[in-house]
C-alpha positions in Angstrom: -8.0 22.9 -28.7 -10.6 20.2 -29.7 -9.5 17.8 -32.7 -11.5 16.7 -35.0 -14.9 14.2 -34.6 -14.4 10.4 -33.9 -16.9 8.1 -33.7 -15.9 6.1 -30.6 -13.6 7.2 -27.9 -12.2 4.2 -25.6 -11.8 5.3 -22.0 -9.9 2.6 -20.5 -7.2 -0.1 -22.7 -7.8 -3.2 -20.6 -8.9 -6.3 -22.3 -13.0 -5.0 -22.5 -11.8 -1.7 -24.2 -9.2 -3.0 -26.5 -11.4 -6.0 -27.8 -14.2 -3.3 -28.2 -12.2 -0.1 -30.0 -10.5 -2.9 -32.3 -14.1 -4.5 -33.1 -15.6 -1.2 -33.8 -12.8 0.2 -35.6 -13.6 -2.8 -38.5 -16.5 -1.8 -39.1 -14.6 1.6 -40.9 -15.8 3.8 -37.8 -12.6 6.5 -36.6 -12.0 4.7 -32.8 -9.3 6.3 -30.5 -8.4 4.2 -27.3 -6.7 6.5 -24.4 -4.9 4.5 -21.7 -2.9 6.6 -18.9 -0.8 3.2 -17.8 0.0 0.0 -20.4 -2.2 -1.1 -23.1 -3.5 -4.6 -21.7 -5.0 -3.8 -18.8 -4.9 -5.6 -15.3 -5.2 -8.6 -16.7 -2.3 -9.0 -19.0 0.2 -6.3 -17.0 -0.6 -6.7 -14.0 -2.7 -9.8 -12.9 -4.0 -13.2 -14.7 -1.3 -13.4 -16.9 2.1 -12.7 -14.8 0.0 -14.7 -12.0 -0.1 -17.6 -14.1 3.3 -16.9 -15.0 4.3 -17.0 -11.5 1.8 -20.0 -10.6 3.9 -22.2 -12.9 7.2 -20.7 -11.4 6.0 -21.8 -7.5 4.8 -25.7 -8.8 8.7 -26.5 -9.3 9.7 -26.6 -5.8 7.1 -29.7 -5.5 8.0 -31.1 -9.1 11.6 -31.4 -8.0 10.6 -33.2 -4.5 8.4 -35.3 -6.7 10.8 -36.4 -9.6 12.4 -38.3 -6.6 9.8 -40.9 -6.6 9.9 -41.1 -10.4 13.3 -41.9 -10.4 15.3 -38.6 -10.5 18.2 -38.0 -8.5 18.8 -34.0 -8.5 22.3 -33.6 -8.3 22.3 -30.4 -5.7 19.3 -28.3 -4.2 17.6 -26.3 -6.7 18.1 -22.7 -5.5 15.2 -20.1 -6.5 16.0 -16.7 -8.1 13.5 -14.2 -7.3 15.3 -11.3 -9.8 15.2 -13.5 -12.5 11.7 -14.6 -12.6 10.7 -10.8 -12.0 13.1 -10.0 -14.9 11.6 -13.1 -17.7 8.2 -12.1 -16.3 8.4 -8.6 -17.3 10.2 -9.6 -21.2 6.9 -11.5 -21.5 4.7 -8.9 -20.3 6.6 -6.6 -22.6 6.1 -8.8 -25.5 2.2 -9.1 -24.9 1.9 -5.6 -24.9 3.2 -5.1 -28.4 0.8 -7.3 -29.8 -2.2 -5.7 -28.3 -0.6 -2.7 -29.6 0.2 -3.9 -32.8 -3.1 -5.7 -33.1 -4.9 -1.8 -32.3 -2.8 0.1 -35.2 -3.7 -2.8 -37.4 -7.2 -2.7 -37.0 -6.9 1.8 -37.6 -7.2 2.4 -34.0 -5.4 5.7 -32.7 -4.2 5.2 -29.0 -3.6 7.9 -26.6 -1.0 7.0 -23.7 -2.7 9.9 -21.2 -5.4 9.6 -18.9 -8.7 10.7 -19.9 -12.0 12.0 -18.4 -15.5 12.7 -19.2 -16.0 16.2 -20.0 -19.6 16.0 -20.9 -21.6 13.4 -23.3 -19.8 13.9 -26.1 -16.8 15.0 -25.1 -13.0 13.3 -23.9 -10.7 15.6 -21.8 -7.2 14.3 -21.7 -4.2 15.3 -19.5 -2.9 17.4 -21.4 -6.0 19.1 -21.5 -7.0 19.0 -25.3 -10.7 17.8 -26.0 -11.9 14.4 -28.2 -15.4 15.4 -29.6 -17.0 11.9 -30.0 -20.5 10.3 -31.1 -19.9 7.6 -28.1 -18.1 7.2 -25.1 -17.1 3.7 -24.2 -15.7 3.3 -19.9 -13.7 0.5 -19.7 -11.4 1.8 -16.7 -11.7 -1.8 -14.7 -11.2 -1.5 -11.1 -8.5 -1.3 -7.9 -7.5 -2.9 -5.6 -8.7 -1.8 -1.9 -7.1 -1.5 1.4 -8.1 -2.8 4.4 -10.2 -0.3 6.8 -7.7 -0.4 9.5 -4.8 1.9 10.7 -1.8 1.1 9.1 -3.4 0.3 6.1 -1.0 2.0 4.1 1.5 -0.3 4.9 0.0 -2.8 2.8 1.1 -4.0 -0.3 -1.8 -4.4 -2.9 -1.8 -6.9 -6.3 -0.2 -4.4 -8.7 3.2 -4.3 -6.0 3.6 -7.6 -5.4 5.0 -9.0 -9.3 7.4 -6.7 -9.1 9.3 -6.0 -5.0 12.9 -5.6 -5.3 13.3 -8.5 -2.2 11.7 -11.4 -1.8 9.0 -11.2 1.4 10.5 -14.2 3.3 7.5 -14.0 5.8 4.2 -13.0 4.3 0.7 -12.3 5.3 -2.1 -12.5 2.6 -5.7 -10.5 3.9 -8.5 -11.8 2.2 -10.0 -15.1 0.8 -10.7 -14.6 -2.9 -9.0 -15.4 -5.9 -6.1 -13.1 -5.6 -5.6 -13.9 -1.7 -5.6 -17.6 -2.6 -3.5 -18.0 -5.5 -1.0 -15.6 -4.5 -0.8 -17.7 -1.0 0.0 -20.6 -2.9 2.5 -18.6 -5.1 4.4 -17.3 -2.5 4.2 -20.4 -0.3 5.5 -22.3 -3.4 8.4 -19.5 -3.8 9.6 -20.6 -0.2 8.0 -18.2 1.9 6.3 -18.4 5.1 2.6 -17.5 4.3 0.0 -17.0 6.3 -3.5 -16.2 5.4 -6.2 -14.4 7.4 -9.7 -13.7 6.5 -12.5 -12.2 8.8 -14.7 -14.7 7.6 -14.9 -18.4 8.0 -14.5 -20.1 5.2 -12.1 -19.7 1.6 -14.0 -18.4 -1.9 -17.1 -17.2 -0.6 -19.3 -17.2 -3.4 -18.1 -20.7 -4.9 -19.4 -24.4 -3.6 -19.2 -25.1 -0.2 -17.1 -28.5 -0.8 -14.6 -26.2 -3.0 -14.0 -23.9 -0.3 -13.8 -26.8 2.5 -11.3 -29.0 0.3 -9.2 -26.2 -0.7 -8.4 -25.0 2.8 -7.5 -28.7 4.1 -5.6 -28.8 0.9 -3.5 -25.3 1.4 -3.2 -26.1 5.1 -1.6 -29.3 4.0 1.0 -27.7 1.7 2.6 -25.3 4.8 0.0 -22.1 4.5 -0.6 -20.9 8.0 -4.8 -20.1 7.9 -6.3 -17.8 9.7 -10.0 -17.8 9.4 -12.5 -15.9 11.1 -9.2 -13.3 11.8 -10.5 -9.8 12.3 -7.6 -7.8 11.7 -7.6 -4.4 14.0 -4.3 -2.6 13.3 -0.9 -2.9 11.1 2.5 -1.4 13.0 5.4 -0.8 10.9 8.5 -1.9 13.0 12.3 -1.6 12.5 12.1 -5.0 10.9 8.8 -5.3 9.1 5.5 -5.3 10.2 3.3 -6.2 12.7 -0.5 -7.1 12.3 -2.8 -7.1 15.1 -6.2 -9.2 15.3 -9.1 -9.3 17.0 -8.3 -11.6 20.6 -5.1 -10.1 20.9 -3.1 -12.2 18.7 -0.1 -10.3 17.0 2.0 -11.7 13.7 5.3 -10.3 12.6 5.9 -10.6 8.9 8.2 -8.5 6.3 4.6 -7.8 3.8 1.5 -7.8 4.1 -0.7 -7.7 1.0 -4.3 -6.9 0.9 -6.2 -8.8 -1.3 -9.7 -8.2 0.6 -11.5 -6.8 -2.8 -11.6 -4.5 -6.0 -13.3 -1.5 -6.3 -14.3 0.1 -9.7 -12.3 2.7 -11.3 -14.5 5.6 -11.7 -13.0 7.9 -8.8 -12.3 11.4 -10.9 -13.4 10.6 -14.1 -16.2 13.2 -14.5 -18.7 10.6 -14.8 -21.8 11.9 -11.8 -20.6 15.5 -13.2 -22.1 14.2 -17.0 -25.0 12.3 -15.7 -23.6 8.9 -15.2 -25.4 7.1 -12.3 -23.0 5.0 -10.1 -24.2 2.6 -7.8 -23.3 2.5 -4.1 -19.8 0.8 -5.0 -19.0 3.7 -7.5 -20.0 1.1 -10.4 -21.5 2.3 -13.6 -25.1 2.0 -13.9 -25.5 -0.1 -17.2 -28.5 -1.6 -18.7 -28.4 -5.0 -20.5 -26.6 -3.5 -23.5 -24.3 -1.7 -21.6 -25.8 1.5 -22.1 -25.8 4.2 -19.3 -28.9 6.8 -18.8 -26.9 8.6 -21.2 -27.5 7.3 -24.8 -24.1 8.4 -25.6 -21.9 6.6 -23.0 -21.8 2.8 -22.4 -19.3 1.1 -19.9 -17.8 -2.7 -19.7 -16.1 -4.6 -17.8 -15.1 -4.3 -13.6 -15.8 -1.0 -13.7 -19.7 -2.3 -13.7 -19.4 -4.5 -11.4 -21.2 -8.1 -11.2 -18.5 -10.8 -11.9 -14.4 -9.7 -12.7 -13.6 -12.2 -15.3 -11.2 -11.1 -17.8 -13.4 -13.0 -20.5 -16.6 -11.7 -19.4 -15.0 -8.4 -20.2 -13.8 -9.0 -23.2 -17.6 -10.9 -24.4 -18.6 -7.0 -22.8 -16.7 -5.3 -25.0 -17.8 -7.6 -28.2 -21.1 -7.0 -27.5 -21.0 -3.3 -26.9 -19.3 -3.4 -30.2 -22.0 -5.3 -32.4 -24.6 -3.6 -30.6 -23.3 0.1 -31.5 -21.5 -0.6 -34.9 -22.7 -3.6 -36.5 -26.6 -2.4 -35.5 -26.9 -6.3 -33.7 -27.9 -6.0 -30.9 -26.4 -8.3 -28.5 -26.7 -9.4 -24.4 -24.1 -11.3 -23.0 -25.4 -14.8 -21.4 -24.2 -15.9 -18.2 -26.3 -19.2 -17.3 -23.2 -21.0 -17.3 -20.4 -18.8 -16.4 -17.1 -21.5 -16.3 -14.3 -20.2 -14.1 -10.7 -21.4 -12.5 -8.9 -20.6 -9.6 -5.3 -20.9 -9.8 -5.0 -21.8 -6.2 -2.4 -24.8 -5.3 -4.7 -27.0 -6.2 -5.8 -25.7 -8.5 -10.1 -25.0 -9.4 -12.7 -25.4 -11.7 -15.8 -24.7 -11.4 -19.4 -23.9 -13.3 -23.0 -23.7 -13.0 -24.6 -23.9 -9.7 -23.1 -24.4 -6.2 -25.4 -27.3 -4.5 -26.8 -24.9 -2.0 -28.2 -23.0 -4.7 -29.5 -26.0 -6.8 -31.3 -27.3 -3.5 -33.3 -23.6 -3.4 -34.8 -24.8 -6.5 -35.7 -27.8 -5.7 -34.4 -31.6 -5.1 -31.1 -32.4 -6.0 -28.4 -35.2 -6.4 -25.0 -35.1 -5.8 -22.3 -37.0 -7.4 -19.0 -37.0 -5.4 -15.6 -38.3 -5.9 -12.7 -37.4 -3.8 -8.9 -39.2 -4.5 -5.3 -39.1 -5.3 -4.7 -38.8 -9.1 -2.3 -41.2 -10.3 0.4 -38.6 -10.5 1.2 -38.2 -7.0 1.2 -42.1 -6.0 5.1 -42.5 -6.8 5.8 -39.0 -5.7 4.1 -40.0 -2.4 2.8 -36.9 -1.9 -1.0 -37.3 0.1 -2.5 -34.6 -2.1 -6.5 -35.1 -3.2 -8.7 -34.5 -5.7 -12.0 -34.1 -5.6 -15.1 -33.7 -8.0 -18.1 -33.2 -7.7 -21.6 -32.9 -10.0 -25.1 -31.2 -9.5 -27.9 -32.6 -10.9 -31.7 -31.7 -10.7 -33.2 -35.0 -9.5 -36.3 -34.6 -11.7 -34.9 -34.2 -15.0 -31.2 -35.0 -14.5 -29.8 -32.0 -15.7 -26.7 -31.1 -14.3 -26.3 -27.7 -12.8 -22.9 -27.7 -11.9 -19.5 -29.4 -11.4 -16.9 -28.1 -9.4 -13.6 -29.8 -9.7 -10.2 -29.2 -7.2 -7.3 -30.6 -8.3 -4.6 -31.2 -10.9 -5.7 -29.8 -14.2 -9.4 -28.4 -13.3 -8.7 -25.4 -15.1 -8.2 -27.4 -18.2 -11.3 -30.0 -18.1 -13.4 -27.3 -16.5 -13.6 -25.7 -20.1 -14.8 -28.6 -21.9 -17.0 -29.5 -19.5 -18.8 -26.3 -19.6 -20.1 -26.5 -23.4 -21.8 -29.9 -22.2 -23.5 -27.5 -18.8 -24.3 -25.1 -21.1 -25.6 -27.3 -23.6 -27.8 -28.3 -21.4 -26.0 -32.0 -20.5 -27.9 -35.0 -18.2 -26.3 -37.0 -15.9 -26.9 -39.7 -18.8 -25.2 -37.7 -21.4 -22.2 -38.2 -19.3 -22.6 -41.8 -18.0 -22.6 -42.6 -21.8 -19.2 -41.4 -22.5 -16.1 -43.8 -23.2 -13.9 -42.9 -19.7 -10.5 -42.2 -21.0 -8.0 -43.9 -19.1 -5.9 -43.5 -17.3 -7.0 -40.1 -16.2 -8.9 -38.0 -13.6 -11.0 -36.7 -16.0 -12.6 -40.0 -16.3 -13.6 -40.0 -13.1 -16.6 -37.2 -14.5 -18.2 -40.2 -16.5 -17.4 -43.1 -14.1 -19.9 -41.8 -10.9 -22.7 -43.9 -10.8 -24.5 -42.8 -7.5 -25.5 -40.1 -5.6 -23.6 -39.4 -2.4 
């Protein structure tokens, strides 16, 4: 059976699909979105946003040691519920999900809750086997989590389990370094678990500044996570009472989870792609050029499931893109010169521009550096630091990046970025009224290069 024409069929109902189908859909063209799993994607069903959820969840257990020193006296010991935060996690997540889908029928999209493949350029098969006949074909399919190469593997717990385990791990083993391994070490360790964290390499956040990844593991370390760098895991034994992981060396840790978060993958395993002419790269990612467009004039992809960086909002500026591009006849890149992101690690990190190793392969450099303990933890007598940081080209005083670890990075990170990617001096900043008191004023306040 093959129904009638549409102009756009959405493969994929993550954040870069929706924001693309609803965006084309305005424009009066007929749009139909299939998504085999929940409209919202990773990031809102299974990732950024229950993770933040969970984030804030794991910062009480300090707050109420903290309140102590402000002059709190907690009348018993606050004792932590895991089935309830799974349960107010998931009325949340339920209630986001209506308002994408709300916010698709609104705009006179038609979603389709099966899985869909590529039958050929033109054409959408879904499960139940009926056909889409389109003009485009839009992948937006994101990507997966991986597994560890190891045996045992299977054993492992990946991102999509771990919001949602019917017992609370009370010993748990994170395997990897990136954003996922990182924040969920900090979520779990925050949730009264003992967390460890292994990586193969030696240092935390590979890709991000170098001071970043060195403050954040003294931080972590300080806060009770067990690191394990330059860990080569070898094996993974399921035992009567959990599991055992075997490294490298001989050393053996017994823990009741394990949860890989070494890496995503994209999602294009089955979907008919190589079969219509899509090339994939040698990660399976679709082969796009700068507007998104495959070799085949009628497919275009966004999102993970092209690789390069997997930021929810990257997506999403994809899928706009793809959208004015196609519908609106604009055509329109997406600019990454200064690409602001945060890690929700414990502390937390923000971070744009250039690293300083990557500034100094240009050419000569200055760094700005300030490393102390915001206000906020003085009466709570906890020794945690922040620390900032600024790169600035030494011949014209731009600043290339800032990379900030601590208390509310996240937040000020933001801001700060319009001024990077405005194209901001070291002047520009030295000019601003420092607000006070604050650690935010401590970006305006450095005077000399370290």
């Amino acid at each position: 059976m093959t129904q009638s024409p549409y102009d756009l069929v959405v493969i994929g109902g993550g954040s870069g699909g929706v924001r693309a189908a609803r965006m084309a859909a305005q424009t009066g063209a007929k749009v139909a979105l299939a998504e085999e799993s929940r409209v919202g994607g990773t990031c809102v069903i299974r990732g950024c946003v229950p993770k933040k959820l969970y984030v804030y969840a794991s910062g009480f257990s300090e707050s109420f040691h903290d309140a102590e020193g402000f002059g709190w006296s907690l009348p018993a010991a606050p004792v932590f519920d895991w089935g309830k935060l799974v349960a107010a996690k998931n009325r949340e997540i339920d209630r986001l999900e209506g308002i994408y889908g709300a916010n698709l029928k609104a705009a006179g999209v038609e979603t389709i809750p099966q899985r869909a493949t590529v039958a050929d350029p033109h054409r959408v098969r879904l499960a139940d086997g009926s056909l889409l006949e389109t003009r485009h074909i839009l992948i937006a399919t994101g990507a997966r989590p991986s597994l560890p190469p190891v045996p045992g593997a299977e054993h492992c717990l990946i991102s999509d389990d771990v919001f949602d385990l019917s017992e609370f791990p009370k010993r748990l083993l994170i395997l990897g370094a990136g954003y996922i391994a990182v924040e969920f070490a900090g979520v779990f360790n925050g949730l009264g678990a003992e967390v460890a964290l292994a990586h193969r390499g030696p240092n935390l956040l590979r890709t991000f500044d170098s001071d970043l990844q060195t403050h954040l593991a003294e931080e972590m370390t300080k806060k009770g996570v067990d690191l394990r760098l330059n860990a080569a895991l070898e094996r993974i034994e399921k035992t009567s009472s959990g599991l055992r992981a075997h490294f490298a060396g001989g050393e053996v840790l017994e823990v009741d989870a394990i949860l890989a978060a070494i890496g995503r993958a994209p999602n294009t395993a089955g979907l008919g792609l190589e079969a219509a002419g899509v090339e994939l790269n040698a990660k399976g990612a679709v082969q796009t050029d700068e507007y998104f467009q495959t070799r085949i004039p009628s497919i275009f992809a966004v999102g993970d499931v092209i690789g390069g960086v997997a930021l929810t909002p990257l997506a999403i500026r994809q899928g706009a893109a793809f959208a004015r591009t196609v519908f609106e006849g604009v055509r329109t890149k997406v600019e990454l010169s200064a690409l602001p992101t945060a890690v929700f690690s414990q502390p937390e990190i923000g971070t744009v521009g250039l690293t300083e190793a990557q500034a100094r392969a240009l050419g000569e450099t200055e760094i700005y550096r300030a490393k102390f303990r915001a206000m906020f933890h003085t009466l709570g007598g906890r020794d945690e630091r922040t620390l900032m940081k600024l790169v600035v080209s030494k011949s014209d005083q731009k600043v290339l990046g800032a990379h900030l670890c601590g208390h509310g990075a996240a937040e000020m990170i933001q801001t700060l970025a319009v001024a990077v990617g405005m194209g901001a001096r070291k002047e520009d900043l030295d000019r601003v009224l420092a607000v006070h008191p604050s650690s935010a004023e401590e970006l305006v306040l450095m005077s000399k290069p370290v």
